[in-house]
ROFI-245584 format. One record per atom (N, C-alpha, C): z, y, x; residue number from 1; residue in three letters; atom name. Coordinates in steps of 0.2 Angstrom, whole numbers, plus 2048, in hexadecimal, padded with zeros to 3 digits. Layout:
residues N
Z Y X NUM Ala CA .
...
END
This chain:
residues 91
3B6 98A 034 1 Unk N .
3B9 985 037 1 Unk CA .
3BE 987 03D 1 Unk C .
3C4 986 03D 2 Unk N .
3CA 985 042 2 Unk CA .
3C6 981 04A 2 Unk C .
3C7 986 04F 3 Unk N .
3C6 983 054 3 Unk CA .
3CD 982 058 3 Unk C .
3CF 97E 05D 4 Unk N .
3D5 97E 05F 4 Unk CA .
3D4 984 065 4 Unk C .
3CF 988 06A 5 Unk N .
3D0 98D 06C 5 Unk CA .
3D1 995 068 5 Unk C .
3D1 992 061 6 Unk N .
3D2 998 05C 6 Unk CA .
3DA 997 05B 6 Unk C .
3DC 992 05D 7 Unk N .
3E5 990 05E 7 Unk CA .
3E8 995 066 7 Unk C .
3E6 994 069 8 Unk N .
3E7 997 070 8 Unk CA .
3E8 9A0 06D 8 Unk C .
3E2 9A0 06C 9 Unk N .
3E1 9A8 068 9 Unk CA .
3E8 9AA 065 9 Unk C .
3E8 9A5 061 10 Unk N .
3EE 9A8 05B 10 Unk CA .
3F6 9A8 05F 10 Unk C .
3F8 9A5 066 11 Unk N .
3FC 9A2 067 11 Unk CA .
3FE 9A8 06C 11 Unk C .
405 9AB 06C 12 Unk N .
406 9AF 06E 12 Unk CA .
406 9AD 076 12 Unk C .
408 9B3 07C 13 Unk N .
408 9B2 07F 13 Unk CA .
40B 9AD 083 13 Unk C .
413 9AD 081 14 Unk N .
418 9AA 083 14 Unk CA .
419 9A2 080 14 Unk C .
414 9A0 07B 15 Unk N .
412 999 078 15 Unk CA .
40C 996 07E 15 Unk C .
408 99A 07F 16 Unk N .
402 999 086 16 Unk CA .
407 999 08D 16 Unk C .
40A 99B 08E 17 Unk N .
40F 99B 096 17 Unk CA .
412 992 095 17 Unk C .
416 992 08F 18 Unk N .
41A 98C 08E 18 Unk CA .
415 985 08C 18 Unk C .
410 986 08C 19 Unk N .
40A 980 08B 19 Unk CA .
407 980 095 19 Unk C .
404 986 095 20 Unk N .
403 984 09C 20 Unk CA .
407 982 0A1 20 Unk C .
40F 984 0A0 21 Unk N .
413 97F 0A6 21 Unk CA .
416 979 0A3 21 Unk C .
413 979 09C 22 Unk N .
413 972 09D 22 Unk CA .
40F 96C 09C 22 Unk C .
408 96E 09D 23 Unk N .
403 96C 0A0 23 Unk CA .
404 96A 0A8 23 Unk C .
405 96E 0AC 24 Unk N .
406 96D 0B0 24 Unk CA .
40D 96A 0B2 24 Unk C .
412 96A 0AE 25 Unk N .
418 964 0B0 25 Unk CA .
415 95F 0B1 25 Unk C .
413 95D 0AB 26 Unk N .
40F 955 0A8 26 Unk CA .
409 954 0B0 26 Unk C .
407 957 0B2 27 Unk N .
401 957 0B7 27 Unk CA .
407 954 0BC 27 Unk C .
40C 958 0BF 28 Unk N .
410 957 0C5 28 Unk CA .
414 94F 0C3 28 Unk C .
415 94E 0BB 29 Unk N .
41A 946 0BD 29 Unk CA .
412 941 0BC 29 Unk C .
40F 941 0BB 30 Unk N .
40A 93D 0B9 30 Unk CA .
404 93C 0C1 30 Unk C .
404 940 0C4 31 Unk N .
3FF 940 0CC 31 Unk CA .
401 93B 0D2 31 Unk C .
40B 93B 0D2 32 Unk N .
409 936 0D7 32 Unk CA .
409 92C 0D2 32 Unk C .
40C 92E 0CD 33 Unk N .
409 928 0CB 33 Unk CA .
402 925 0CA 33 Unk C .
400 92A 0C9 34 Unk N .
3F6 928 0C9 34 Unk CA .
3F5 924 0D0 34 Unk C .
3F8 92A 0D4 35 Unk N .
3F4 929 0DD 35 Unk CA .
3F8 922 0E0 35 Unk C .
3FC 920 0DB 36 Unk N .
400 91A 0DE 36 Unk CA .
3FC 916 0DB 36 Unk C .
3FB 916 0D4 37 Unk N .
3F7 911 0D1 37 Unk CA .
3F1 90F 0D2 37 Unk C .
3F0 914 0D5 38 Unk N .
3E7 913 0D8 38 Unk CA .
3E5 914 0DE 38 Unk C .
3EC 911 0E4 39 Unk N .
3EC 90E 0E8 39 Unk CA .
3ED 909 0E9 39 Unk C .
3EF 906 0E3 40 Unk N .
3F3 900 0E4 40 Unk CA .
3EC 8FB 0E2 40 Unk C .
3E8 900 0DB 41 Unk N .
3E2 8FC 0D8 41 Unk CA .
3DD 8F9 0DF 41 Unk C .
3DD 900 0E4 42 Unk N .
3D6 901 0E7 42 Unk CA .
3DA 8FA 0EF 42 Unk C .
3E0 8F9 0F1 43 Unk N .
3E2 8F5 0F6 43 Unk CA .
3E0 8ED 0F2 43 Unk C .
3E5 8EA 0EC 44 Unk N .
3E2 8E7 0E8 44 Unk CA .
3D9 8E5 0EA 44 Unk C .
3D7 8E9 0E7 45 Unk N .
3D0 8E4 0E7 45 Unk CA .
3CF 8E6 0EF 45 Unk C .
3D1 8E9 0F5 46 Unk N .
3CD 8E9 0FB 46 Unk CA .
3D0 8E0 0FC 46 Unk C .
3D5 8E0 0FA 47 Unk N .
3D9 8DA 0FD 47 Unk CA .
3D6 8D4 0FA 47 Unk C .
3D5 8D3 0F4 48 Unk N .
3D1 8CF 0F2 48 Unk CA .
3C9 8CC 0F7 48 Unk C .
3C7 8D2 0F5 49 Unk N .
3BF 8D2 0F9 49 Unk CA .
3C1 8CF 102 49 Unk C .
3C6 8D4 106 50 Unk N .
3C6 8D1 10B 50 Unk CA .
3CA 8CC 10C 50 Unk C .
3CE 8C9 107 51 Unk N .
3D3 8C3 108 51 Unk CA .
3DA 8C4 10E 51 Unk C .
3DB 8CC 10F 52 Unk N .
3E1 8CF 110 52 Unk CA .
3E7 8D0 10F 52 Unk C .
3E8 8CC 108 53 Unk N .
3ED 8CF 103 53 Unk CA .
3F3 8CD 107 53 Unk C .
3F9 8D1 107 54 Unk N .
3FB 8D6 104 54 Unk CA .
3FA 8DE 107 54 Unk C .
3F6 8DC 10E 55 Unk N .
3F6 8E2 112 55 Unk CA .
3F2 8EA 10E 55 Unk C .
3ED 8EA 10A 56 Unk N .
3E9 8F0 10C 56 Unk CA .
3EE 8F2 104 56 Unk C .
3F0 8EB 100 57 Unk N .
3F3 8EE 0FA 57 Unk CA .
3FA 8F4 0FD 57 Unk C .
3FD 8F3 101 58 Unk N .
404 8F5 103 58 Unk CA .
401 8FA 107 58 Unk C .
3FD 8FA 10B 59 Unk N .
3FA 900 10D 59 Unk CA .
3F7 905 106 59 Unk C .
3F4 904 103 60 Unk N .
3F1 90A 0FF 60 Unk CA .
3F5 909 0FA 60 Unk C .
3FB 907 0F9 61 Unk N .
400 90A 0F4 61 Unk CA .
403 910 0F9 61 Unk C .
405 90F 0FE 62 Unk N .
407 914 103 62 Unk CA .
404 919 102 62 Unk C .
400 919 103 63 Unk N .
3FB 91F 102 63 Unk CA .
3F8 923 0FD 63 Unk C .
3FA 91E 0FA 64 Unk N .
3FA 922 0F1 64 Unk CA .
400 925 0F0 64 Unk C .
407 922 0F4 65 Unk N .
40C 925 0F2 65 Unk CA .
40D 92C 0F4 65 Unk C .
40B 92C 0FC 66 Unk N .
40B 931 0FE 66 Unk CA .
405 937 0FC 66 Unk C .
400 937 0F9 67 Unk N .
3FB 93B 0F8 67 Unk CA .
3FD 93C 0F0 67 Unk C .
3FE 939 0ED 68 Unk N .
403 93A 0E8 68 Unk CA .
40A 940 0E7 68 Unk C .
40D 940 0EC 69 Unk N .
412 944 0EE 69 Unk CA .
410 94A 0EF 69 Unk C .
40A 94B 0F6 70 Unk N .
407 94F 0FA 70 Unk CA .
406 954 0F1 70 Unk C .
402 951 0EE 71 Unk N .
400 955 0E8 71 Unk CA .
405 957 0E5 71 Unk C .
408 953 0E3 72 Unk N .
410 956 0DE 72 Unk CA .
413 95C 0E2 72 Unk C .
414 95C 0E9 73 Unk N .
417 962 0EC 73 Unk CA .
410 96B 0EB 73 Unk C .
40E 967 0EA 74 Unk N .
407 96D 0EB 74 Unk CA .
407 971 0E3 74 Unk C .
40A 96B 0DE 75 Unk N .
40A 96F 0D9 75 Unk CA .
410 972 0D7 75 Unk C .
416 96F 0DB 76 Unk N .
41B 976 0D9 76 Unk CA .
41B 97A 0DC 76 Unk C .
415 97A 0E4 77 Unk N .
414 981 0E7 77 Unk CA .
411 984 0E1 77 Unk C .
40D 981 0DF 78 Unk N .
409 987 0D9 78 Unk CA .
40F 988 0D4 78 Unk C .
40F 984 0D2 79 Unk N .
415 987 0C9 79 Unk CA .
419 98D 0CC 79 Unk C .
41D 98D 0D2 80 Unk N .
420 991 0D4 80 Unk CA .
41E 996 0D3 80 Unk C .
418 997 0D9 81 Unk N .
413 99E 0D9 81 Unk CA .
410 9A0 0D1 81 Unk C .
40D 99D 0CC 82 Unk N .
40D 99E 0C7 82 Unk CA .
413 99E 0C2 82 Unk C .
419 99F 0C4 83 Unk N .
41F 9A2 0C0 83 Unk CA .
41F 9A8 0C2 83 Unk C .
41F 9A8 0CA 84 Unk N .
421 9AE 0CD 84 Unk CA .
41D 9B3 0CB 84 Unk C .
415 9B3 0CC 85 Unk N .
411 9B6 0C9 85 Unk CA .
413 9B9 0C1 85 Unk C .
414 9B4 0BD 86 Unk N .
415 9B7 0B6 86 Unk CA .
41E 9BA 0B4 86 Unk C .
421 9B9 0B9 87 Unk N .
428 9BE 0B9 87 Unk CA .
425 9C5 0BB 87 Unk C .
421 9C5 0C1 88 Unk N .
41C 9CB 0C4 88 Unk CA .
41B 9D0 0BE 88 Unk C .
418 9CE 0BB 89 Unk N .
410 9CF 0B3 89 Unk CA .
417 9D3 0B0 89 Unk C .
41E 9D0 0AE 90 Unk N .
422 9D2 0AA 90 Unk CA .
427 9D8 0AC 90 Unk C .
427 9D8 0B3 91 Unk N .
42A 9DB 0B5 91 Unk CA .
42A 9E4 0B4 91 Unk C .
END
């Protein structure tokens, strides 16, 4: 039987490089949406429960926007480092 880490095996090096950055592309546009979403979920129900609305919603969207970002920046520190690393290797 065909396992899909028997696909990695077979996949040369430079098909594995171009799968990993773009895994992690998709990681850096997809995080501050989550953190916005799941701020906006988590202000939502506080404002419900404390009958605050619109405040904690407008707050913890902020905050997801921001921590959302905080991570997106953190990942093209990485992507960098890990290109620069693999220009390294070839050099």
């Amino acid at each position: 039987m065909f396992w899909i880490s028997d696909l990695f095996v077979l996949m040369e090096e430079k098909d594995n490089k171009f799968f990993r950055r773009l895994g992690l592309l998709s990681t850096m546009a997809l995080t501050p949406v989550f953190a916005m979403g799941i701020g906006f979920f988590i202000g939502l129900k506080l404002d419900r429960w404390l009958g605050t609305a619109p405040w904690l919603t407008g707050f913890f969207v902020i905050l997801g926007i921001v921590a959302g970002f905080r991570e997106f920046f953190r990942f093209v520190k990485r992507s960098q480092e890990m290109m620069e690393n693999d220009d390294k290797k070839h050099d």
